[in-house]
Backbone bond lengths (Angstrom), bond angles and torsions (degrees), N, CA, C in turn:
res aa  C-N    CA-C-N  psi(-1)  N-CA   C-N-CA  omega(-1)  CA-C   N-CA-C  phi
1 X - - - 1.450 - - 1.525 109.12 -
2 X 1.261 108.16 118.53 1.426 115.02 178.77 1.595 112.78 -69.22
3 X 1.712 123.43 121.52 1.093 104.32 154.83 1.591 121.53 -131.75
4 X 1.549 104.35 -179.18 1.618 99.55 -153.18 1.672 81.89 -116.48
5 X 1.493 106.74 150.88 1.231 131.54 170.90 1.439 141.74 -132.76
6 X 1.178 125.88 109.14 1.926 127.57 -131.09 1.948 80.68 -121.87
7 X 1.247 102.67 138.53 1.330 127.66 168.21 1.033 123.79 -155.43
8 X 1.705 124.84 140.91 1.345 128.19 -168.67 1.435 120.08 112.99
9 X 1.164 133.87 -21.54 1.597 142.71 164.84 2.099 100.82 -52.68
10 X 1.557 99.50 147.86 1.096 98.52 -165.12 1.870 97.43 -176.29
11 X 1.409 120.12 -174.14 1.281 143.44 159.90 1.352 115.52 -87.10
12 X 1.695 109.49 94.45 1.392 93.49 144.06 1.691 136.44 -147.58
13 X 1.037 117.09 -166.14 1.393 110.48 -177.12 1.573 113.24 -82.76
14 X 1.935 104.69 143.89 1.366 96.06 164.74 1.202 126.19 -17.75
15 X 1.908 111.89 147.83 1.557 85.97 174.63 1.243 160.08 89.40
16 X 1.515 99.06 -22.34 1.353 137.81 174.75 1.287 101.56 -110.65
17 X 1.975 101.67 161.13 1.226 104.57 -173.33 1.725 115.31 -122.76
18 X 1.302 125.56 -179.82 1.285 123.34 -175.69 1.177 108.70 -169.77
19 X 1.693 118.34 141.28 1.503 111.98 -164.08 2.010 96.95 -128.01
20 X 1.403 107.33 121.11 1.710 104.11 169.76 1.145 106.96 -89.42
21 X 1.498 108.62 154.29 1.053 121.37 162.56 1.655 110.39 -117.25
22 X 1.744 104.88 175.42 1.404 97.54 171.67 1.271 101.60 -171.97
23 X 1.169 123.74 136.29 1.818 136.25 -154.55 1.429 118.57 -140.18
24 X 1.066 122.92 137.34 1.710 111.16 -168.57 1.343 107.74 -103.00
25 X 1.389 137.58 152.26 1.524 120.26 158.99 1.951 93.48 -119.81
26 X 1.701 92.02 -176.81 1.304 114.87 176.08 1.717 103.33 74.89
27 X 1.181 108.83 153.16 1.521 122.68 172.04 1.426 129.50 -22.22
28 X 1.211 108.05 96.73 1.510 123.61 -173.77 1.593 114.65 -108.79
29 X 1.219 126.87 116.15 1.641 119.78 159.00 1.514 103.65 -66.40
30 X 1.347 126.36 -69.97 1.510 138.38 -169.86 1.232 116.08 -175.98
31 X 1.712 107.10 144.93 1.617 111.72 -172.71 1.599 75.10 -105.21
32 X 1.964 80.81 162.86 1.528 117.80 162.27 1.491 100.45 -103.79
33 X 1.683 94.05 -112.46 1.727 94.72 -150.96 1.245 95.36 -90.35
34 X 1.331 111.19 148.69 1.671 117.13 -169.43 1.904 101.37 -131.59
35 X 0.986 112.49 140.62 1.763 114.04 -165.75 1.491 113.22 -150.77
36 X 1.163 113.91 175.83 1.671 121.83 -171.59 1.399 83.50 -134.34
37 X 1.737 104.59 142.19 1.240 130.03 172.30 1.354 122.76 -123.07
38 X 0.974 168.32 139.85 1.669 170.81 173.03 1.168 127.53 -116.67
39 X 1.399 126.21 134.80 1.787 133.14 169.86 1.408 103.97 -149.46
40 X 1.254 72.81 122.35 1.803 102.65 -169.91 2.186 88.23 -93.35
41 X 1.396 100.97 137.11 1.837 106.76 163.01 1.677 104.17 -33.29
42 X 1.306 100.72 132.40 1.428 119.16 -177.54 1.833 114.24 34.21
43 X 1.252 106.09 66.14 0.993 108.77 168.84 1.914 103.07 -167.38
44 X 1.411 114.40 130.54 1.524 111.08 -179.52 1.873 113.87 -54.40
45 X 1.045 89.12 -173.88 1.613 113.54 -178.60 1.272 96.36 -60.87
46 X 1.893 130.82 159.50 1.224 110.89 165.23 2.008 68.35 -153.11
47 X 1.464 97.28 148.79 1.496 101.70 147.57 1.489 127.15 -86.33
48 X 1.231 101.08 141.37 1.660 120.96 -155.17 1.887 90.34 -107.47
49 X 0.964 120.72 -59.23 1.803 113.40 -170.05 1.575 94.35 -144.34
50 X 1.923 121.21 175.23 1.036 133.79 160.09 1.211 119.28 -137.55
51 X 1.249 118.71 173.74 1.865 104.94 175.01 1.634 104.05 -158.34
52 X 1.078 112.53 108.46 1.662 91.64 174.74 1.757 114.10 -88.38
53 X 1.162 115.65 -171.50 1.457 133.16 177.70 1.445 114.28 -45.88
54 X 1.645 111.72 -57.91 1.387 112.31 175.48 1.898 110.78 -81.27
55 X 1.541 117.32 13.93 1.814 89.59 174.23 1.579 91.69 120.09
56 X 1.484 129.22 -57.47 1.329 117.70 -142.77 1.622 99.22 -75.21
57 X 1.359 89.87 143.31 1.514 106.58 -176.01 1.624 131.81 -114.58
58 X 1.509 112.08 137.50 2.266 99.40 -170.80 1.326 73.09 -112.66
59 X 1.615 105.27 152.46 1.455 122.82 151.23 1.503 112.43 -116.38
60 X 1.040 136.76 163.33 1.591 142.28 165.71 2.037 86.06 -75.64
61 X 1.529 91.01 174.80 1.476 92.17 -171.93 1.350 102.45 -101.48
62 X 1.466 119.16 -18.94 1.590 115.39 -178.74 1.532 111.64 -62.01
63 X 1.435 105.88 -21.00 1.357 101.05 177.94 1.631 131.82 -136.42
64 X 1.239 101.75 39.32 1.235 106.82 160.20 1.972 146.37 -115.36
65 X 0.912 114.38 132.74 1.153 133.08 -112.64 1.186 147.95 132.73
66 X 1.391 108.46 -51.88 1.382 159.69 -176.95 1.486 134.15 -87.91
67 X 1.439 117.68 -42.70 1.250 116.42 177.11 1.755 100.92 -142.24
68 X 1.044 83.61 148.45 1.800 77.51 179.85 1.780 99.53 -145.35
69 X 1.296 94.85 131.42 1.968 114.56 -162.39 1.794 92.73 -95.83
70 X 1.163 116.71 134.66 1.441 117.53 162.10 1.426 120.01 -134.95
71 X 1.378 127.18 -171.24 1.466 107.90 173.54 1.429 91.35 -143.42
72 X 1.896 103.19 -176.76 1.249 118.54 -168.78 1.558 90.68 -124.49
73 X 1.539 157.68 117.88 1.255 119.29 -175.32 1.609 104.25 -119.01
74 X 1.623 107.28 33.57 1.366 105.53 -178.62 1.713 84.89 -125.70
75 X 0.810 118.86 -0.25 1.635 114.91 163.38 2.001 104.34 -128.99
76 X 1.294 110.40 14.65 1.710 116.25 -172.78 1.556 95.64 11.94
77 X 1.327 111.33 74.95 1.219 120.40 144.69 1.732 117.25 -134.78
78 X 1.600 87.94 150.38 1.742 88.52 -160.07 1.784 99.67 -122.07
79 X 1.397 112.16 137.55 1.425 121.73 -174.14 1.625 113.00 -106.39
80 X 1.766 109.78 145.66 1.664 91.62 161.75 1.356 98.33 -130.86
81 X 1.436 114.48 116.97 1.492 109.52 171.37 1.575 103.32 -82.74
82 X 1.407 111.09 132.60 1.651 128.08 162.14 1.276 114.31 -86.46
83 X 0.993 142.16 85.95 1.367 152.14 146.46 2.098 109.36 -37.02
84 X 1.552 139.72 144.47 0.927 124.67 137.13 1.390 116.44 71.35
85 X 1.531 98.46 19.34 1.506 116.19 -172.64 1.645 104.41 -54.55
86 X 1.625 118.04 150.61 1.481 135.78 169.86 1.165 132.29 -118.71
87 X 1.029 162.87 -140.62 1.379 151.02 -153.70 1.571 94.51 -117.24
88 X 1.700 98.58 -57.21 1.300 121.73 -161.59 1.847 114.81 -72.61
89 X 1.612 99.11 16.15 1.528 105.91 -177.73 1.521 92.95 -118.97
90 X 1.396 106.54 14.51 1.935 105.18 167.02 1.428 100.81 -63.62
91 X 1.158 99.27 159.60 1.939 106.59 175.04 1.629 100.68 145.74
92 X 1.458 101.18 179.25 1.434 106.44 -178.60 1.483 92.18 -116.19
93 X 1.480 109.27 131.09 1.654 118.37 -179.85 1.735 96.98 -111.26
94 X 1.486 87.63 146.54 1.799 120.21 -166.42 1.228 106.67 -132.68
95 X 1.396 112.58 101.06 1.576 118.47 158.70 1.734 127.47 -56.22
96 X 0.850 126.37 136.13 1.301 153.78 -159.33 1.633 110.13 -122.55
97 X 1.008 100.76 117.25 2.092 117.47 159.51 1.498 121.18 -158.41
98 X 1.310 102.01 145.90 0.730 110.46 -161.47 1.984 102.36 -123.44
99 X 1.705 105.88 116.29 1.325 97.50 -161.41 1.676 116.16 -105.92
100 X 1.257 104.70 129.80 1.492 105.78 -176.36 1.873 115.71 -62.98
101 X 0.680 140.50 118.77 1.717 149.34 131.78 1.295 123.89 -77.28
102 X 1.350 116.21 155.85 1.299 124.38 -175.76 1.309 143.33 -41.46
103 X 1.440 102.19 -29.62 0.815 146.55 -152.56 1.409 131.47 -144.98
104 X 1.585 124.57 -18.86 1.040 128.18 179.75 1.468 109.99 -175.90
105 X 1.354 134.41 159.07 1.565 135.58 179.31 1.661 117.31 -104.70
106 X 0.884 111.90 150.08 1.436 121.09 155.62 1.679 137.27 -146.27
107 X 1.299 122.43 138.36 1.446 112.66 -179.06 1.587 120.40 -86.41
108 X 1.558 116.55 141.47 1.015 107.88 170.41 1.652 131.85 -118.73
109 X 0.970 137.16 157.55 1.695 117.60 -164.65 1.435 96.59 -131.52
110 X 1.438 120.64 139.66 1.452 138.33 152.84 1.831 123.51 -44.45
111 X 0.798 127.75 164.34 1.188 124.40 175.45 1.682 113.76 -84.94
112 X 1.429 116.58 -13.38 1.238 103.90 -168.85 1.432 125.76 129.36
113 X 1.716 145.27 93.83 1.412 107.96 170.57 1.685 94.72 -135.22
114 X 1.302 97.86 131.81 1.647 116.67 -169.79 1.630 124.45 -55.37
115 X 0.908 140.21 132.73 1.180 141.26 -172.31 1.526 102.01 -128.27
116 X 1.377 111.94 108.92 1.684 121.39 160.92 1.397 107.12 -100.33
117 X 1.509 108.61 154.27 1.333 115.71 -164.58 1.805 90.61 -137.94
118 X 1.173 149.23 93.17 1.070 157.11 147.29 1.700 111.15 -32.91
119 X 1.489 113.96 136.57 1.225 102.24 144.73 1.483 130.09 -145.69
C-alpha cells in the first residue's frame, strides 16, 4: 500500500515563506504527475500546482508567481516552495500522485499538513 507523506506546513507571517514536501513509501513501479492540493475552512478542494514526469508544470492563478512545485524523481518526491505567502493561502495542503502500474493507474493523497498564514 502506497503511502504519501507531506512535511513542512507550519505558522507563518505575511510574506514569509515555506517549502512542502511530500514522499511516498511502500511498493512503487513509478509515479506520474504528482501535485499539491488545498482547502481552506468552508471552502472545497482547489488544486494549488502540478508536475508531471518530464518537468511540465500547472499552477492555479492565485498563485503563481509565488510558489513554484518541483520534483525529485530519483527519490519521487515532490516540493512546493511558497514564496510571499498571504492570509488567503491558509488552508490544509494535500499532496497528490498518481502511481503508474503495469497495467493500470491510481491516485494517491496525503493526509494533509496545515499552513496558516498570519497577518
Amino acid at each position: 500500500q502506497v503511502q504519501l507523506v507531506e512535511s513542512g506546513g507550519g505558522l507563518v507571517q505575511a510574506g514569509g515563506s515555506l517549502r512542502l514536501s511530500c514522499a511516498p513509501s511502500g511498493s512503487i513501479f513509478s509515479i506520474g504527475t504528482m501535485g499539491w492540493h488545498r482547502q481552506a475552512p468552508g471552502k472545497q478542494r482547489e488544486l494549488v500546482a502540478a508536475i508531471s514526469e518530464g518537468g511540465t508544470t500547472n499552477y492555479a492563478d492565485s498563485v503563481k508567481g509565488r510558489f513554484t512545485i518541483s520534483r525529485d524523481n530519483a527519490k519521487n518526491t515532490v516540493y512546493l516552495q511558497m514564496n510571499s505567502l498571504k492570509p488567503e493561502d491558509t488552508a490544509v495542503y494535500y499532496c497528490n500522485a498518481r502511481v503508474l502500474y503495469s497495467l493500470s493507474t491510481r491516485d494517491y493523497w496525503g493526509k494533509g499538513t496545515l499552513v496558516t498564514v498570519s497577518s
